[in-house]
C-alpha positions in Angstrom: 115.8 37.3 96.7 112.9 38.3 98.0 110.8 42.1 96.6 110.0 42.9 100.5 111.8 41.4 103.8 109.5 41.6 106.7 110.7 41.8 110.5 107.4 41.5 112.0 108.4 42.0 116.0 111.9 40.1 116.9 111.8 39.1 119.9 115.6 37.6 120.6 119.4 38.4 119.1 119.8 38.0 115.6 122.9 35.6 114.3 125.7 37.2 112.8 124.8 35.6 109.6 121.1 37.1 109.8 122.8 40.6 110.5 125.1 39.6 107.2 122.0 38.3 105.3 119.7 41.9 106.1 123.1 44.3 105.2 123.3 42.1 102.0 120.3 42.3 101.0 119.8 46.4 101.6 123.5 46.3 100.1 121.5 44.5 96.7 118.9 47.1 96.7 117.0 45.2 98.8 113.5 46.7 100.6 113.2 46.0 104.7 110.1 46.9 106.6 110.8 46.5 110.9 108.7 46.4 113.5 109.8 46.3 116.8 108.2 46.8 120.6 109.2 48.6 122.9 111.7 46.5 125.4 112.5 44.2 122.2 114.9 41.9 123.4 116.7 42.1 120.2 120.1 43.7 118.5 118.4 44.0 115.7 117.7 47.9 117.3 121.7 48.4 116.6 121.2 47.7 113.1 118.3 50.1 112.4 120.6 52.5 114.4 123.6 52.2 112.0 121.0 52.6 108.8 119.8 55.7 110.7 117.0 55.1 113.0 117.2 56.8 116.2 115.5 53.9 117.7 113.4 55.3 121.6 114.2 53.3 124.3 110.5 54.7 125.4 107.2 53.9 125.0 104.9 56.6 124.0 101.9 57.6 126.2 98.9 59.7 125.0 96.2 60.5 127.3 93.9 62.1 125.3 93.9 60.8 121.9 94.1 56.7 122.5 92.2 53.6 122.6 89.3 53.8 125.6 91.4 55.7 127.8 94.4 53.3 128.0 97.3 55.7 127.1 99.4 53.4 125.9 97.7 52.6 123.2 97.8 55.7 121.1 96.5 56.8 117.6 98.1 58.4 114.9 97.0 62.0 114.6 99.2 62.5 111.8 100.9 61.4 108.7 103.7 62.6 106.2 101.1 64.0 103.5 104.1 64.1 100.8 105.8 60.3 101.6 104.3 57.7 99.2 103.5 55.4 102.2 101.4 58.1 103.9 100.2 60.3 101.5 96.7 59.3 100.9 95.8 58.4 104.4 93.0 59.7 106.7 91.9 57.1 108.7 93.1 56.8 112.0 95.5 54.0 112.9 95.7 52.4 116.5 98.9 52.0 117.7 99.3 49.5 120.6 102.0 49.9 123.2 104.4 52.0 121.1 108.2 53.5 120.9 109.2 56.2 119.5 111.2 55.7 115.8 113.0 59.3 114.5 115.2 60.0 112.2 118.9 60.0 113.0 121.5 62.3 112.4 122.6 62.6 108.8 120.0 60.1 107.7 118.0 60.4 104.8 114.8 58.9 106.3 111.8 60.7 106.7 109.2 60.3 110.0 106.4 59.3 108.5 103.4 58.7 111.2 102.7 60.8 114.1 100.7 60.6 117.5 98.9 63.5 119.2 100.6 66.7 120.2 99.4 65.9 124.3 101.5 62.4 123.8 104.8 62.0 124.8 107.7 59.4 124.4 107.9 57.7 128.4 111.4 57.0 128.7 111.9 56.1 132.4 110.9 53.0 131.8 111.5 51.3 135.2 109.4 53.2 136.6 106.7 52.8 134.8 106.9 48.6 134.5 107.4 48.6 138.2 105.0 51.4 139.6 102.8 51.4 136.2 102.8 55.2 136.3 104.0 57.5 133.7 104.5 61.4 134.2 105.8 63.9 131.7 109.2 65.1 132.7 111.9 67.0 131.4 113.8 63.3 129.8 110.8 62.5 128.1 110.2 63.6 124.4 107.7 65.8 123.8 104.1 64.6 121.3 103.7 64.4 118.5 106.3 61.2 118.4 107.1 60.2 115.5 106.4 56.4 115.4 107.7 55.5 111.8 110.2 56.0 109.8 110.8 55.4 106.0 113.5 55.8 102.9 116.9 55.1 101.8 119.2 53.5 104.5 122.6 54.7 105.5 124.5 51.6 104.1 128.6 51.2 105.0 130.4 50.9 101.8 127.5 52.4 99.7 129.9 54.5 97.6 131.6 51.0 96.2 130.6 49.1 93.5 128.4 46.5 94.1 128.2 42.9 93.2 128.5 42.4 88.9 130.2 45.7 88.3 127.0 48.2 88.4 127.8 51.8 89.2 126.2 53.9 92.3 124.0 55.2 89.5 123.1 51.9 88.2 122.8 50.3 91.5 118.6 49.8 92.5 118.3 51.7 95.8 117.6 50.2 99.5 114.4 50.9 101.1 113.9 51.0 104.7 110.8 51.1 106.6 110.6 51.0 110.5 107.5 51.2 113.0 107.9 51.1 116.3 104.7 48.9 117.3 104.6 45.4 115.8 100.9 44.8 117.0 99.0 47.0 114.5 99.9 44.9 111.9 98.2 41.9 113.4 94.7 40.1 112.3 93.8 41.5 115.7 93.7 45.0 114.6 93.4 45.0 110.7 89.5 44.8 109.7 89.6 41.9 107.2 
């Protein structure tokens, strides 16, 4: 076992023994960090659903607070000041081509990175691959978008015992951590 899983950007369906391996893992206590595009062709967004991330089939558009006017490359405004990922940050983080990530219903993630309070989650996304225009409507949701998401998974079976006979109290707890943007972890956009 590994101390951190990474999922830097799938790009195609996952096997049904890689969807095994990742709920095995979180099942063990296991830590997973996502990121996924926007338009991911990947079923891996159905998992992160069923942990509780309400996954945006969107991309998020900011025209005032983003890289040299191209809106679809938005910076964080914001970030959770009390989460241990986010606490101590300041500096702004560019965020290109970006969906939204929230927390889902009866989830016990937290959003953890935000973008401007003009940006807003895109979601009629044929439109805006076909024409290449985006216009805030009523379906869209409305900045700041949370782009992040972090904390305990929602785990089937969680309740039981797990593997070797340790109790829910003794059992180490699954970490989940989910961006939607894949790029801004890349040597392209990290000052080395």
């Amino acid at each position: 076992d590994a101390d951190v899983l990474v999922v830097p950007g799938a790009t195609r369906p996952l096997l049904d023994v890689e969807h095994a391996a990742l709920e095995g893992y979180l099942g063990r206590g296991g830590s997973l960090m996502v990121l996924v595009d926007p338009r991911a062709n990947t079923d891996l967004l159905d998992d992160l659903r069923s942990w509780g991330v309400d996954v945006g089939d969107d991309i998020v558009v900011d025209r005032k607070l983003a890289l040299f006017g191209r809106a679809t490359s938005p910076f964080a405004e914001s970030y959770d000041p009390q989460h241990e990922i986010t606490k101590g940050m300041r500096e702004t983080t560019l965020f290109h081509v970006a969906r939204s990530m929230r927390r889902g219903e009866d989830s016990e993630l937290t959003e953890i990175v935000f973008t401007g309070a003009d940006s807003w989650a895109e979601r009629d996304l044929d439109r805006f691959f076909q024409e290449g225009t985006a216009e805030f409507d009523g379906d869209d949701l409305q900045g700041p978008v949370s782009i992040a998401v972090a904390g305990a998974p929602r785990l089937e079976g969680a309740d039981e015992e797990v593997e070797g006979g340790e109790s829910e109290d003794e059992k180490p707890g699954a970490r989940l951590v989910v961006f939607g943007d894949a790029d801004f972890a890349t040597n392209e956009l990290i000052e080395a």
